[in-house]
Every structure is written in structure tokens, then in C-alpha cells.
C-alpha positions as CSV (number, residue, x, y, z in Angstrom):
1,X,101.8,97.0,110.7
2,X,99.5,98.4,108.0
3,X,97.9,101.9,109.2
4,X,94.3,102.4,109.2
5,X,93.1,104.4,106.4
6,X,90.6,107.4,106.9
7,X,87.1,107.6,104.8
8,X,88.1,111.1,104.1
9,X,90.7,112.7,102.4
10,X,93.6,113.3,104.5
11,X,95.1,116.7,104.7
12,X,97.9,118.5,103.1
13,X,101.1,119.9,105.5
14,X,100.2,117.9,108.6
15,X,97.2,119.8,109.2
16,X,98.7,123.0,109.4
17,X,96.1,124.5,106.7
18,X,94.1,121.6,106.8
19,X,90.0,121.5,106.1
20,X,87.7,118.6,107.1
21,X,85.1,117.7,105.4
22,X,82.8,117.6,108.5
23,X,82.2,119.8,111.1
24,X,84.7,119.8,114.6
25,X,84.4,116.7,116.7
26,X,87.1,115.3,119.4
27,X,86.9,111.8,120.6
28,X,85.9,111.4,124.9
29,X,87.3,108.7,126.7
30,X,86.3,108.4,130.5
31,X,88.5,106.3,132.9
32,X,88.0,104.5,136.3
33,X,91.2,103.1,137.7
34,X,92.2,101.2,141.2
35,X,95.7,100.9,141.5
36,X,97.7,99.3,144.4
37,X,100.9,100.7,144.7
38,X,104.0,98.3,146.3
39,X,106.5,101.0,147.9
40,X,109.1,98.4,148.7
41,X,109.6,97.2,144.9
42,X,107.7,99.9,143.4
43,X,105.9,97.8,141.7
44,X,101.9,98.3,141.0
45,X,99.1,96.4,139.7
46,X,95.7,97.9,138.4
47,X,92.3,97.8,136.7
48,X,91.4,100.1,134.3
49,X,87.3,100.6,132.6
50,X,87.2,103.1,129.9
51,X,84.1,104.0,128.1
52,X,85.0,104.9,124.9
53,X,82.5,107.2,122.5
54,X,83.4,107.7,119.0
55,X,82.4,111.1,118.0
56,X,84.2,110.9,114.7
57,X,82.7,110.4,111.3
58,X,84.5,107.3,111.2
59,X,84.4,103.2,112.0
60,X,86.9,102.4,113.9
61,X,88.4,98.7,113.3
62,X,91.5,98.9,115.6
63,X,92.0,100.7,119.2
64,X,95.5,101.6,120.5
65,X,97.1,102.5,123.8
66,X,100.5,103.8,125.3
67,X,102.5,102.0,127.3
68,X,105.0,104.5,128.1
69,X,106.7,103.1,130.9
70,X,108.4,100.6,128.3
71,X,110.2,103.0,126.9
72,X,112.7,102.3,129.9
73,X,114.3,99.1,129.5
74,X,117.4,98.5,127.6
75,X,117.4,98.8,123.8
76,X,113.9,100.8,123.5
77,X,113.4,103.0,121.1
78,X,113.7,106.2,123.4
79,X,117.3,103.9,124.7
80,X,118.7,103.6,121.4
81,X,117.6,107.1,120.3
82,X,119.5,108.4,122.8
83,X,122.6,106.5,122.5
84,X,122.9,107.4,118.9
85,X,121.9,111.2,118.3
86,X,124.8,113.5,118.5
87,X,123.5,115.8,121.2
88,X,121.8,113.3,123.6
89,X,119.4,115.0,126.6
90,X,122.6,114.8,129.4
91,X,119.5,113.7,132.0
92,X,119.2,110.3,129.8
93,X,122.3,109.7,127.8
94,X,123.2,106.1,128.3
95,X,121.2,105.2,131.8
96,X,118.5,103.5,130.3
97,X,120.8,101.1,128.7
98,X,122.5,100.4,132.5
99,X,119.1,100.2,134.0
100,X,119.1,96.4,135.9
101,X,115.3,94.3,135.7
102,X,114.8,95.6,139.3
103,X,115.4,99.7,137.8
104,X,113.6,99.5,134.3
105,X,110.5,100.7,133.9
106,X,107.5,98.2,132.6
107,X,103.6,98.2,131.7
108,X,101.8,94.9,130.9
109,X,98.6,94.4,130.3
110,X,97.3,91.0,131.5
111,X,93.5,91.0,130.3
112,X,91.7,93.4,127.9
113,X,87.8,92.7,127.1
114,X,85.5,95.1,125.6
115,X,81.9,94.5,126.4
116,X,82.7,91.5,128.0
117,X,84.4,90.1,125.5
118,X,88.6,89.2,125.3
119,X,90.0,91.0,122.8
120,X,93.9,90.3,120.4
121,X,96.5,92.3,121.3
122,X,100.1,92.7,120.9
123,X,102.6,94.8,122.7
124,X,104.9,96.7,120.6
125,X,107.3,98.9,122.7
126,X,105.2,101.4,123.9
127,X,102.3,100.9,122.0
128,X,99.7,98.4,122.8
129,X,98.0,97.3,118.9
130,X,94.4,96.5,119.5
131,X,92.1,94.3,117.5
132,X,88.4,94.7,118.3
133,X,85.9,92.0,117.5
134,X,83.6,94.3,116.1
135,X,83.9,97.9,114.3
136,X,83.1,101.1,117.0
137,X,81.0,103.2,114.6
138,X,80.1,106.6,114.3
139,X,78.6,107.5,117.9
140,X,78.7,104.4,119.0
141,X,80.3,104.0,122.5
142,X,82.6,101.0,124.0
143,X,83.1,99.9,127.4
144,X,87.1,98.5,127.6
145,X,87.9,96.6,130.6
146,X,92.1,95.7,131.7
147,X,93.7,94.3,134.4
148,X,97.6,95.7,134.1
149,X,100.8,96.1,135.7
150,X,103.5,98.3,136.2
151,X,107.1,98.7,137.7
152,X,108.1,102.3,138.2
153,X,111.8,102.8,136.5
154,X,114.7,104.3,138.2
155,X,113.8,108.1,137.5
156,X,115.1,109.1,134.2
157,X,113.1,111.3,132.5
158,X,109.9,112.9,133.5
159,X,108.4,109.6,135.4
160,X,110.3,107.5,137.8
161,X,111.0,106.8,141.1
162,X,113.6,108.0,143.6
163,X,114.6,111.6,142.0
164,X,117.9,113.0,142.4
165,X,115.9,115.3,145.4
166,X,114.8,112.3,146.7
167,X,111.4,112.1,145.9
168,X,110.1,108.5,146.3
169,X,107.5,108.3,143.0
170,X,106.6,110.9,140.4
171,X,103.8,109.1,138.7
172,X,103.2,110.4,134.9
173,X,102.2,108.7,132.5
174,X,102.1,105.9,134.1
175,X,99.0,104.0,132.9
176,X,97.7,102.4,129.8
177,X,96.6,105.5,127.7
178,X,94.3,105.3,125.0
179,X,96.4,106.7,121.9
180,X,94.1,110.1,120.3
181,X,92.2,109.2,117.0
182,X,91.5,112.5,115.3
183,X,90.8,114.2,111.6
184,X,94.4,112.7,111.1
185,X,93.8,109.6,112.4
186,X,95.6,107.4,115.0
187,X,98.3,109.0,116.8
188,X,99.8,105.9,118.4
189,X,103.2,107.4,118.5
190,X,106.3,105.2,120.4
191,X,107.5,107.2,123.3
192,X,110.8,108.4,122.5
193,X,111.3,111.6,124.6
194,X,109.0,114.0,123.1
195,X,105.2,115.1,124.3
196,X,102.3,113.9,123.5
197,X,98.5,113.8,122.1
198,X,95.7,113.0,124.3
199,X,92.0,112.4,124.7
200,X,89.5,114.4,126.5
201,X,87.5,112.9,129.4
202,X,87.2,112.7,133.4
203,X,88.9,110.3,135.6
204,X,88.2,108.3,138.7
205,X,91.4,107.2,139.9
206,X,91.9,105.4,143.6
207,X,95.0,105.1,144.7
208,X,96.4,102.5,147.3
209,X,99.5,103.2,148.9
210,X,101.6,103.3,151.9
211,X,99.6,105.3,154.7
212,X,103.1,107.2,155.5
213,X,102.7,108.6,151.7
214,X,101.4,112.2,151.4
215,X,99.9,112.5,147.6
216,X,99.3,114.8,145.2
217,X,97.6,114.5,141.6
218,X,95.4,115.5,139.2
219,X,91.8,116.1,140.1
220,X,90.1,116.3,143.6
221,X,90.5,114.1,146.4
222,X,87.2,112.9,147.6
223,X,87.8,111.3,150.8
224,X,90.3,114.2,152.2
225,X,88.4,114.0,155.7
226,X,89.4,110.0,155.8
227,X,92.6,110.8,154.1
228,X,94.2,113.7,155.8
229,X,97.8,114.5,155.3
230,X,96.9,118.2,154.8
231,X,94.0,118.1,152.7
232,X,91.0,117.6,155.3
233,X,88.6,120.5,155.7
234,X,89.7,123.3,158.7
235,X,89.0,121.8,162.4
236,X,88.1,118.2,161.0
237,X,89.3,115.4,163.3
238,X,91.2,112.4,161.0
239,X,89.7,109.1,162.3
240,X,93.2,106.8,162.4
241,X,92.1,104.6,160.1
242,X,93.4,100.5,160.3
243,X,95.7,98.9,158.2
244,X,98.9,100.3,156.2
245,X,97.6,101.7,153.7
246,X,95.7,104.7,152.7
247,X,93.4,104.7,149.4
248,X,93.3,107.9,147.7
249,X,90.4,108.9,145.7
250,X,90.7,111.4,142.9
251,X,88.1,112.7,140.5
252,X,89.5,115.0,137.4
253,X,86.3,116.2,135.2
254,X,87.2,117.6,131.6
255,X,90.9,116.8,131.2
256,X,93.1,114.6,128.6
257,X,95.3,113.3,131.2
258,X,96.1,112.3,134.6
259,X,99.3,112.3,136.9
260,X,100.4,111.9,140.5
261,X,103.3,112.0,142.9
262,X,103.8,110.5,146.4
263,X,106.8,111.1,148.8
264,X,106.8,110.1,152.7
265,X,108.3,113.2,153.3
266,X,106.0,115.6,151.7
267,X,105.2,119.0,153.3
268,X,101.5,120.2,152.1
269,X,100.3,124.0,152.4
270,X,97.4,125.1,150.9
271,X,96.8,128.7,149.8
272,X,93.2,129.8,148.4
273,X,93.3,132.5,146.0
274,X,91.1,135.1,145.4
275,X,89.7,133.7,142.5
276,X,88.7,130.8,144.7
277,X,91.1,128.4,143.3
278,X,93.0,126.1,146.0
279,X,96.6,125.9,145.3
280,X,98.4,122.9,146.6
281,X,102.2,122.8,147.2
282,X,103.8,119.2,148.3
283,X,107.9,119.6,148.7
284,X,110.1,117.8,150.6
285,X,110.6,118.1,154.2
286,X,114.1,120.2,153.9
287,X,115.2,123.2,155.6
288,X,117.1,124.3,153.0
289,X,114.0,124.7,150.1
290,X,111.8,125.7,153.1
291,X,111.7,129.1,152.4
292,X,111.3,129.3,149.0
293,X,108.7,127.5,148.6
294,X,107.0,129.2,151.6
295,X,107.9,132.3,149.5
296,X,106.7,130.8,146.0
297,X,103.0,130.4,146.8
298,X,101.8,134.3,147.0
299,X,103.7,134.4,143.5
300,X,102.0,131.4,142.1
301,X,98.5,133.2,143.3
302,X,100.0,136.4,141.3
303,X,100.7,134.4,138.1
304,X,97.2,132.3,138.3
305,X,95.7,136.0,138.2
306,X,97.9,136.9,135.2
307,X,97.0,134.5,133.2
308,X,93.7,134.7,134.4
309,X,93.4,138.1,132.8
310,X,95.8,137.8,129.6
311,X,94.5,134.5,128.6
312,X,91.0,133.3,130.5
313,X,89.7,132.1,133.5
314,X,91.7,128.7,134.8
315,X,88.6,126.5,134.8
316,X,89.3,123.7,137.7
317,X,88.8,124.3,141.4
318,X,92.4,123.1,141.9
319,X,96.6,123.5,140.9
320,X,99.5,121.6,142.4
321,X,102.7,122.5,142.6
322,X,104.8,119.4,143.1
323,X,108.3,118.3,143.9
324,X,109.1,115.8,142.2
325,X,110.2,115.0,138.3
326,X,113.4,115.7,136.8
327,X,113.3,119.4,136.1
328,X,109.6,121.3,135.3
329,X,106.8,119.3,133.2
330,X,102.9,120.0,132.9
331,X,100.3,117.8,133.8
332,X,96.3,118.0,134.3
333,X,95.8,120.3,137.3
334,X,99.5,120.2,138.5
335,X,103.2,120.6,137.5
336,X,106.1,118.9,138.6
337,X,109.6,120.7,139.3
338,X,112.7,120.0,140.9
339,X,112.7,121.9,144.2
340,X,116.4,122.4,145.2
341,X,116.7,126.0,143.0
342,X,117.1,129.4,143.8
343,X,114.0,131.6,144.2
344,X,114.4,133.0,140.9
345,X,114.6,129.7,139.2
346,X,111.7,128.3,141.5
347,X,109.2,131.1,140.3
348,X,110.4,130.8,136.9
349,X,110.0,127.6,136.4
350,X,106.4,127.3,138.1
351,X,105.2,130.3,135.7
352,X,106.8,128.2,132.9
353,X,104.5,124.8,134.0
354,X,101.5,126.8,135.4
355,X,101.2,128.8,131.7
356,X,100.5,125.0,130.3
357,X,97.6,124.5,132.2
358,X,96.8,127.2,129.5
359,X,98.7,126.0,126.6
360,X,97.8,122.1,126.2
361,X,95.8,121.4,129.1
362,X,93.1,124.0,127.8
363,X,94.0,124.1,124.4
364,X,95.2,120.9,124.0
365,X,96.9,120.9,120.7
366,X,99.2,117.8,119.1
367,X,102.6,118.7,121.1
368,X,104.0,115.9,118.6
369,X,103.7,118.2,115.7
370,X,102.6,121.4,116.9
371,X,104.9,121.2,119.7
372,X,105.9,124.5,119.2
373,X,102.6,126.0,119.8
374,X,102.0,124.5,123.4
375,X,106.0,125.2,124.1
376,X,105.9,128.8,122.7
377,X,102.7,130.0,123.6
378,X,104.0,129.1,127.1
379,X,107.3,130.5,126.8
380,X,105.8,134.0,125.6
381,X,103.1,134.4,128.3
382,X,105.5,133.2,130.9
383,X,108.2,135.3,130.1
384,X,105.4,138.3,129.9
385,X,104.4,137.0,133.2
386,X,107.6,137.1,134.9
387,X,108.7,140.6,133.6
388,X,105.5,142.0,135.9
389,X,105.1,139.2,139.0
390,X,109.0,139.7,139.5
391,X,109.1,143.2,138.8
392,X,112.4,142.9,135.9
393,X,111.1,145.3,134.3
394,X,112.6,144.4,130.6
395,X,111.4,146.7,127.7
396,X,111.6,143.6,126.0
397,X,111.0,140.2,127.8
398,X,111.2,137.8,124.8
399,X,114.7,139.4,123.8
400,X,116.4,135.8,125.3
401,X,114.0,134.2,122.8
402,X,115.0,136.2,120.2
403,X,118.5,135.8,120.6
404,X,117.9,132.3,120.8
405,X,116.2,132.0,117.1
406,X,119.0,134.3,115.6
407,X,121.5,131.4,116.7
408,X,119.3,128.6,115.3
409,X,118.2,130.5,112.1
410,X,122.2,131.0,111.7
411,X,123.3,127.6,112.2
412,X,122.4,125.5,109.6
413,X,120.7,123.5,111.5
414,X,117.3,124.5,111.9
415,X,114.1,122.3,110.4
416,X,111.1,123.5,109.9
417,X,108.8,124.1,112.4
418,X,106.0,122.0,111.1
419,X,108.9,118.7,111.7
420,X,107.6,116.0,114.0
421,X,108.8,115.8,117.3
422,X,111.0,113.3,117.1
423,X,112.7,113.6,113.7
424,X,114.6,116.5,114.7
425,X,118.1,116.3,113.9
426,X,119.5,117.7,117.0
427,X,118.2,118.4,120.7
428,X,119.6,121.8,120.7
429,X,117.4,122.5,117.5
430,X,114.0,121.0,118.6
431,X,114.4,122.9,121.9
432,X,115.3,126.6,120.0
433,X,112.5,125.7,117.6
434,X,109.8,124.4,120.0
435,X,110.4,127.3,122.5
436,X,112.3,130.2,121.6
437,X,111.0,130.3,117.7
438,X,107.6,129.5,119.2
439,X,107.8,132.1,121.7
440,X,109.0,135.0,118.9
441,X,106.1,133.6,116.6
442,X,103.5,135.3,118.7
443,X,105.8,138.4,119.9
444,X,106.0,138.8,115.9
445,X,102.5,138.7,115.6
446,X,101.9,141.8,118.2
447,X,104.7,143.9,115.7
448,X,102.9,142.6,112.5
449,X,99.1,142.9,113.8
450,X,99.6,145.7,117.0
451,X,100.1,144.6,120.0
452,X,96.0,145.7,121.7
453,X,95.1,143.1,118.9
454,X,97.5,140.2,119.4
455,X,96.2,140.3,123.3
456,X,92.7,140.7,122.1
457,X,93.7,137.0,119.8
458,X,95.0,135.1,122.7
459,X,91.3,135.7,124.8
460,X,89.4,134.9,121.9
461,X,91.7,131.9,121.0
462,X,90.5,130.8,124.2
463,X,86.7,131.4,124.3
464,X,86.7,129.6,121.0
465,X,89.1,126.7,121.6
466,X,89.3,126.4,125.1
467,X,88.7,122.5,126.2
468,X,89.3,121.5,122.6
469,X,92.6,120.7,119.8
470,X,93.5,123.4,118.0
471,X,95.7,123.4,115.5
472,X,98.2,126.5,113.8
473,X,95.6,126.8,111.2
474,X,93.0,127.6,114.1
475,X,94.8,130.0,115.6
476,X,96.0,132.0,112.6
477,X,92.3,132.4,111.4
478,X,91.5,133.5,114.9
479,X,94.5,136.5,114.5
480,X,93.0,137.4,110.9
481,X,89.5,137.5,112.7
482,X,90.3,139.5,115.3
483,X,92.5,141.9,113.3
484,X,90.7,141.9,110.1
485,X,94.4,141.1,108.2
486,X,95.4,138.3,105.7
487,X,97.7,136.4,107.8
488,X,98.5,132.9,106.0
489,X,101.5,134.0,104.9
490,X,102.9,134.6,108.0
491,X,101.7,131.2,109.6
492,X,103.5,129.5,106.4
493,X,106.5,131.1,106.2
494,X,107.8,131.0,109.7
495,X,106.3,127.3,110.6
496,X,106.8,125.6,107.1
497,X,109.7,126.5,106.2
498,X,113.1,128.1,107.2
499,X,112.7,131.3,105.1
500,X,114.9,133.9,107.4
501,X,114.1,137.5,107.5
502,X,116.8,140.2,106.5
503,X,115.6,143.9,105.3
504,X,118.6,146.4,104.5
505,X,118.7,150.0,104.5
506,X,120.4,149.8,100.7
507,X,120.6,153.7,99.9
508,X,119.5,157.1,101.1
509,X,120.6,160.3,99.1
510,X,119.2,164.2,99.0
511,X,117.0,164.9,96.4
512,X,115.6,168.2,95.3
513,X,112.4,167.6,97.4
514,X,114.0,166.1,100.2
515,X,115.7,162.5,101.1
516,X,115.3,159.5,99.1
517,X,115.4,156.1,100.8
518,X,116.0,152.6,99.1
519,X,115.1,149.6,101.4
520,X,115.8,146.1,99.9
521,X,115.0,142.7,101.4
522,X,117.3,140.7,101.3
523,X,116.0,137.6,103.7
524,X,112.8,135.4,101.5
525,X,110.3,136.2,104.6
526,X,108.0,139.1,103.9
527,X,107.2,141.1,106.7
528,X,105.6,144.8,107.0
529,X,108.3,146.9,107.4
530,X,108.5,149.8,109.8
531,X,110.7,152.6,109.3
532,X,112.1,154.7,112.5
533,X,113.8,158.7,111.3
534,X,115.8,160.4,113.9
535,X,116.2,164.0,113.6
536,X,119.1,166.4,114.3
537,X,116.5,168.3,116.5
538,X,116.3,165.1,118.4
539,X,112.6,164.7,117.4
540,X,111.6,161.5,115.1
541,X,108.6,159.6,112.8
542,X,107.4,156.3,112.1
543,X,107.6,155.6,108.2
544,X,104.7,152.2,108.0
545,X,105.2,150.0,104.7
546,X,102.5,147.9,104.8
547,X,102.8,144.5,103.0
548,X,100.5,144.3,100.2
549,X,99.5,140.2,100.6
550,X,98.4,141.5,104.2
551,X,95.6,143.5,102.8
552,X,95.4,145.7,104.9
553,X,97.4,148.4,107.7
554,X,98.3,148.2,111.3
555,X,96.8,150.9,113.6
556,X,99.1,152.9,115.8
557,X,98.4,154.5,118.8
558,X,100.1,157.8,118.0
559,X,99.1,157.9,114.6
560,X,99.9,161.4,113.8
561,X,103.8,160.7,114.1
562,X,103.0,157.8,111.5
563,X,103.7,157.9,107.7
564,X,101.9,155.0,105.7
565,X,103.2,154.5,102.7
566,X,102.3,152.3,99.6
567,X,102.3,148.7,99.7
568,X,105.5,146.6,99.1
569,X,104.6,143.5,97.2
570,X,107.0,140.7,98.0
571,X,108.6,140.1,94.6
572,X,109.7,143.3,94.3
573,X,113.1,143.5,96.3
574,X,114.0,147.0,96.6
575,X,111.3,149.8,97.5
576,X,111.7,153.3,97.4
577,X,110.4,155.9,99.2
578,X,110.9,160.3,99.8
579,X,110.9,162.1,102.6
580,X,109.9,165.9,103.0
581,X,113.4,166.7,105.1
582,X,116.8,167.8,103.4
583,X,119.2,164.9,104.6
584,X,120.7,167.5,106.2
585,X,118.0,167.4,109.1
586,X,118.2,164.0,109.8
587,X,120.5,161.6,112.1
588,X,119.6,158.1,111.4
589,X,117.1,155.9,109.4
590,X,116.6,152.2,111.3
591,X,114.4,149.7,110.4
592,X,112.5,147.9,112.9
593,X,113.9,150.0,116.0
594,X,111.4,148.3,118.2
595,X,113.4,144.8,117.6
596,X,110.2,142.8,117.4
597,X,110.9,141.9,113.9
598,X,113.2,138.9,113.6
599,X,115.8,140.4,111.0
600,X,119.3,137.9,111.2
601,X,121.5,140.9,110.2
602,X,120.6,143.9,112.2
603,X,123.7,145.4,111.1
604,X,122.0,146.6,107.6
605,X,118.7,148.1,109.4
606,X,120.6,151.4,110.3
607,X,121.5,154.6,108.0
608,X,123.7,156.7,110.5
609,X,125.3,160.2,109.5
């Protein structure tokens, strides 16, 4: 198929430093959906009206969706990707391949007009190729009407039906999704495993199921009162309403996606925290999780009120926290987890999924190739939120992720950051990249820019991107913004390329006037490099190098035990410096002793007498 050609000029290293030639825009798509849901066969039909409105600068000749429940029948792309990459996800491996008709998963669309009008498709895997009868241009809107059906798959990965816990239907992704269209283009990506890109909108989604089903999704029920199952207001009376089956309405306002889950068994508490959020919390009806997840909502209200104050206010009267899924994934206003963990694991892994509501529900950037900004972002404020809602006290929470990185950047395997999704080479290397190189790319940032300042970046990244897609580019200029310092460099080096740091302590010798210290680098990374001098009186300083394409000199909070020194320009790969002290007077010389800078060999960092 021939891929649609923007009318501007597209944009050098997948947008990481990219410039439109227009002003921000972001395509809106708004959704009304009735779906009747079949809990013998688990099978589901729907209708589907999306008003489209093109905000870009751009006419628009072709529309496409996802269809992501293809993805699991035999010899799909996600199937075959599986079968044949050395270090397969073990919760996939070969099932999709053993799946009968009556497991695999499907989406069909029978009808699809647009303004009244039948339109040509073709279904191509997971992604449904739309030709419209007539261009969408600049600010025009569309009206799309469908008629669809679904079968929900054995579960497999992320969506399906009848978990290993038990849970009868964790419904994500589950509906034909309009595919995002953005300064890059179409981003009609086949479903092979990875994330995704979505559009922003609101959803009105009515659900028809089984009246013995308690659910739980994205958005706010409307007819809880009719409903009940735990969500009806205080002292309301249920009327017993006729029939078998229940129709759930759910209206989500401002979000790029929507998800649900639905188990007979369901236990639902509600907790209201102080910042009036309702938290929901839907888990199966056994003794043995009981407690734990009785225990897990006053620390989910504790991390909504971190994040609250280290990133911004969460911005929807609701979160859900869901059994259901096939280990811990984000969604719009909820998470899903697997429920049968210890209560370390439990709070852990609802920090993890909670901090996304954050980082790509908020700031919704392009997990397919800035996947390591949603997953590290997370991983650094959730690890940060962990060390102080479970008291662990660590001097250094991200020192997993760090450890992590040193592996990959050691293995030979890594690819850069700024590789799609799905072309990584191994599991094990998109998973150290995504999350634990992601996660050390900001606790970098607080060693190369201060820490009050990388804190004072992650609020203002949100006031000015909150609701929107950012990209790395976006964030970085917010950092330089914030902390006045040229910062490209760093955004390049550790995202576009596998440049490893290494700094040596090379040579120190007496001098006449004191001590004479030779650092070299030795790694192609630059970095700012501080210098830690222990003294035989057990005292000690803080030598600062600061690195000249930075422009410019982190402030410390005890700045009279700092020396700055000159700039080291990169090329250079040795830099000298003096101290006033005979070597006589002094114990050891370390570089970096804080262990926030991602050296590979810390075993040249330290002069010791």
C-alpha cells in the first residue's frame, strides 16, 4: 500500500528534534458506542459514530483504524513475531498459534459510511485501510458510522477473556480505533505486542451484558442508581430491573482511549480521597487476595497525592484499580493488574500503572517510538513514589534501574533509544531500554541540571503539555527552560545513539603547590563531571567541571564546600586540574560519588591512597 504523503516536510530523527512548520495542533475524535456483549461465547456485536475533526494543516484522502483483536489468530503478525524472535514474551510464546476458532480473538467491521455514505475498505491484519469518497480538509469535520463485531480471544496478552485468575473479560482495546494522524503522519501501526498512539476525544460507551456482571471502565457510569453493583449513590434503593441484562453507560471526557473489564465475581469498594477523587477497586471474590487489596486502597490514595504534588493535579473525578489482565497495563482512568501477589508486589505494581495516568494518559506521547518516555517517566516517579508511600527508605531508589542499563549498555545488544517499538532485536533489550534506560534518563537529568530543578521540569512539563503529545524534543526544551542550560546534547546522546559513559581518574601526583589531578574520558558521552576529595581529617569538597557545550553551571546547595572549575570541552580527553592540599592530606579522589552518573566502569572513578 502506497503511504500518504504530507504537504510539509517531514522531520529528521523521528521527531526527536523535529520543527513543524505550523503551530501545535492534535487531531479530536469523539466516539458513541453500544455494544452487546454474549457471555456464553464471548462474542459481541456493536455500533460505533465517530465525529472526526481535522485540526491538521492537512487534507486527508485516506482514514485508518485498529483492529487489534486480529492480532490473535494463527499466523498474525504479533503470532509469527513471537514464534520467531529469540527471546519470545513467555506469557505468548506459541499460544496464539494453538488458539482454536472458538479461542482466537477477531474484529470485523460489517458497514462503514461516512455522512451517510458507504465507504471501501479492506482489512489488513490489524489495520482497517479506509478510502473516503471525498478529502477531509483542514477543519473540516466527518461523521463515521460502523456496525462491527468482535470475539474476545483466550487471554493472552493484555486483552482477553478468562485470565489465569479467572477473570471472565478484560476488555482493552477492544474496538475499532481510529489510528492517530499527526505532524508525522498516519500512524496505522499492526499490533504486534508493543503500545500504542492514540487520538484525543470523549467517549459514550453503553455496555450490554449479563446482569450477574459487576463492571468497571474508563469514564463515569451514568446510570449507577439503575445499575448498582456498588456504584449507586449512599442509601439509594436499586429498582430490580427486568430482563438479563444490565446496560452500562459510561461517559470518558478528554481522553485518547477507552477500556473495560467485567467478572461475575467482582468485589467493588469505593474509597474517596481527599482530593475528591473516587477510587474504584473491582477484584475477585477470594479470601486469599482479600486482604491486600483491602490494605492497597489507603496506599493507592497516598500515591494519587504523590503524584499529585510531584507531577500535577490528576484531572478526572475517577481511577480504577482492576483485576483483571495479564500482569499490570494502563488505560484511561484505570489500570489493570493481576491480583494474586504479595502486598509488596500489589502496591508496586499499582504505583507503576497509576504513574501512567501521568505518563501517556496526560502526556500522551507516541509509546511506539518514544516508548521510553511514557515507560521511564513512569518507572522514575514510581520508584520515587514507592521509596516514601512504603517507607524503603533507599538513598537511591533508581539504583535497580541503574544496574539494569549497566547490563544492557554492556551487552552488545542495546539499540538506540530512538528504535521503533517493534524492531527491537530482543525483548530483554526493548524492556531495559524502554524502562530502566528511561527511568536513569531523568535521574541523570537531576545530577546534570540539580535535582530542585529537574522537579521544578516535571510540573512545568505538565502545565505545558498536559492533555496533549509531547515529544523528547518537548521535554528537553522544557529542562533547558526551566534550568537556563544547553541540554541537546544530552537528549541526543543518550536517546540517539549508544554512546556509553566512562570517566577515569588517569593520574594524581604532589606538585610544589599542592596535588595535581588528570581526569580522562574515556566513554564518547559527555557529561559534567563532579569531583568528590576525601581528606585524612575525615572532612571533604566537591571539585564541579562543568561541560562547556552546556553553557552554563549547576547550582549547589552547599556551595561553599564547592570548587568550579574551567570548562571541559568534549574533544579534549584528558583535563587537568590542582588542588591547594599536599597529597599528603588527602584519602581518596572519586568521581561521581553520588552514583547518579551512568559511568559503565566505576572501577576507574576512584584514586585511593
Amino acid at each position: 500500500m502506497k503511504k500518504i504523503l504530507l504537504t510539509f516536510a517531514v522531520l529528521a530523527s523521528l521527531g526527536l528534534n523535529a520543527q513543524n512548520n505550523t503551530s501545535y495542533w492534535q487531531q479530536h475524535a469523539d466516539y458513541r458506542m453500544n455494544v452487546d456483549m454474549n457471555v456464553k461465547n464471548f462474542q459481541y456485536t456493536g455500533d460505533q459514530e465517530l465525529v472526526y475533526t481535522n485540526n491538521s494543516p492537512d487534507t486527508l484522502n485516506q482514514v485508518f483504524y485498529h483492529l487489534f483483536f486480529n492480532a490473535f489468530q494463527p499466523g498474525s503478525e504479533m503470532d509469527v513475531r513471537s514464534r520467531t524472535i529469540s527471546d519470545p514474551d513467555r506469557r505468548v510464546g506459541d499460544r496464539i498459534s494453538k488458539l482454536s476458532p472458538a479461542q482466537q480473538g477477531y474484529l470485523k467491521v460489517k458497514s462503514l459510511s461516512r455522512d451517510g455514505k458507504q465507504l471501501q475498505y479492506e482489512e489488513v491484519g490489524t489495520v482497517l485501510e479506509v478510502q473516503l469518497d471525498k478529502p477531509i480538509l483542514p477543519g473540516e469535520k466527518a461523521t463515521f458510522k460502523m456496525e462491527f463485531e468482535g470475539q474476545v480471544p483466550e487471554q493472552i496478552r493484555r486483552s482477553g477473556r478468562n485470565s489465569s485468575e479467572g477473570v471472565a473479560l478484560s476488555m482493552t482495546q477492544w474496538y475499532p480505533k481510529l489510528a492517530e494522524y499527526d505532524f508525522q503522519g498516519w500512524h496505522a501501526d499492526p499490533y504486534i505486542g508493543r503500545e500504542w498512539h492514540g487520538v484525543w476525544g470523549n467517549f459514550d460507551v453503553k455496555i450490554n451484558i449479563d446482569k450477574s456482571y459487576t463492571v468497571g471502565a474508563s469514564g463515569i457510569l451514568q446510570n449507577a442508581n439503575e445499575i448498582g453493583h456498588g456504584y449507586e449513590d449512599e442509601g439509594v434503593k436499586v429498582k430490580n430491573k427486568k430482563g438479563d441484562k444490565h446496560t452500562w453507560h459510561f461517559i470518558a471526557e478528554k481522553v485518547h482511549d477507552f477500556s473495560w473489564a467485567a467478572d461475575p465475581e467482582y468485589i467493588h469498594d469505593k474509597r474517596t480521597a481527599a482530593d475528591g477523587t473516587v477510587l474504584h477497586f473491582l477484584y475477585k471474590d477470594n479470601p486469599e487476595i482479600k486482604e491486600n487489596w483491602k490494605n492497597l486502597q489507603p496506599k493507592t490514595e497516598e500515591l494519587l497525592k504523590f503524584f499529585n504534588e510531584h507531577i500535577g493535579p490528576y484531572p478526572w473525578p475517577q481511577y480504577s484499580v482492576i483485576q483483571g489482565g495479564d500482569g499490570g497495563m494502563e488505560y484511561a482512568m484505570l489500570t489493570l493488574i493481576t491480583g494474586e501477589r504479595n502486598f509488596g508486589s500489589l502496591v508496586g505494581v499499582t504505583a507503576h500503572e497509576m504513574a501512567h495516568a501521568w505518563f501517556q494518559h496526560l502526556m500522551a506521547t507516541n509509546e511506539s517510538i518514544h516508548e521510553w518516555m511514557d515507560e521511564g517517566f513512569t518507572s522514575y516517579i514510581s520508584s520515587k513514589a514507592m521509596n516514601e508511600v512504603m517507607n524503603q527508605n533507599k538513598e537511591n531508589p533508581y539504583e535497580g534501574a541503574y544496574n539494569s542499563y549497566l547490563r544492557l549498555a554492556t551487552s552488545g545488544v542495546e539499540q538506540p533509544q530512538s528504535t521503533h517499538a517493534d524492531r527491537y532485536t530482543y525483548n530483554a533489550a526493548y524492556g531495559a531500554s524502554a524502562y530502566s534506560k528511561g527511568e536513569v534518563f531523568l535521574a541523570q537529568l537531576g545530577y546534570i541540571i540539580g535535582e530542585e530543578n529537574l522537579q521544578k521540569t516535571l510540573k512545568r512539563y505538565y502545565n505545558d503539555w498536559k492533555f496533549k503529545h509531547p515529544t523528547p524534543n518537548d521535554f528537553i526544551r522544557v529542562a533547558e527552560k526551566v534550568s537556563g542550560a544547553e541540554l541537546d546534547w544530552y537528549l541526543r546522546d543518550w536517546t540517539q545513539t549508544t554512546n556509553t559513559i566512562d570517566y577515569a581518574v588517569q593520574n594524581v601526583q604532589e606538585e610544589e603547590t599542592g596535588t595535581q589531578v588528570t581526569l580522562e574520558r574515556i566513554g564518547v558521552m559527555p557529561m559534567p563531571v563532579e569531583v568528590t576529595v576525601n581528606y585524612t581529617n575525615g572532612s571533604s569538597k566537591q571539585v564541579y567541571i562543568p561541560l562547556q557545550m552546556m553553557r552554563w553551571e549547576k547550582p549547589f546547595e552547599d556551595a561553599e564546600n564547592v570548587v568550579i572549575k574551567d570548562d571541559w570541552a568534549w574533544a579534549y580527553p584528558t583535563y587537568t586540574f590542582s588542588l591547594e592540599e599536599p597529597l599528603s592530606e588527602i584519602s581518596s579522589i572519586e568521581i561521581d560519588s553520588s552514583k547518579l552518573m551512568a559511568d559503565i566502569n566505576r572501577e576507574n572513578n576512584v584514586y585511593q591512597k
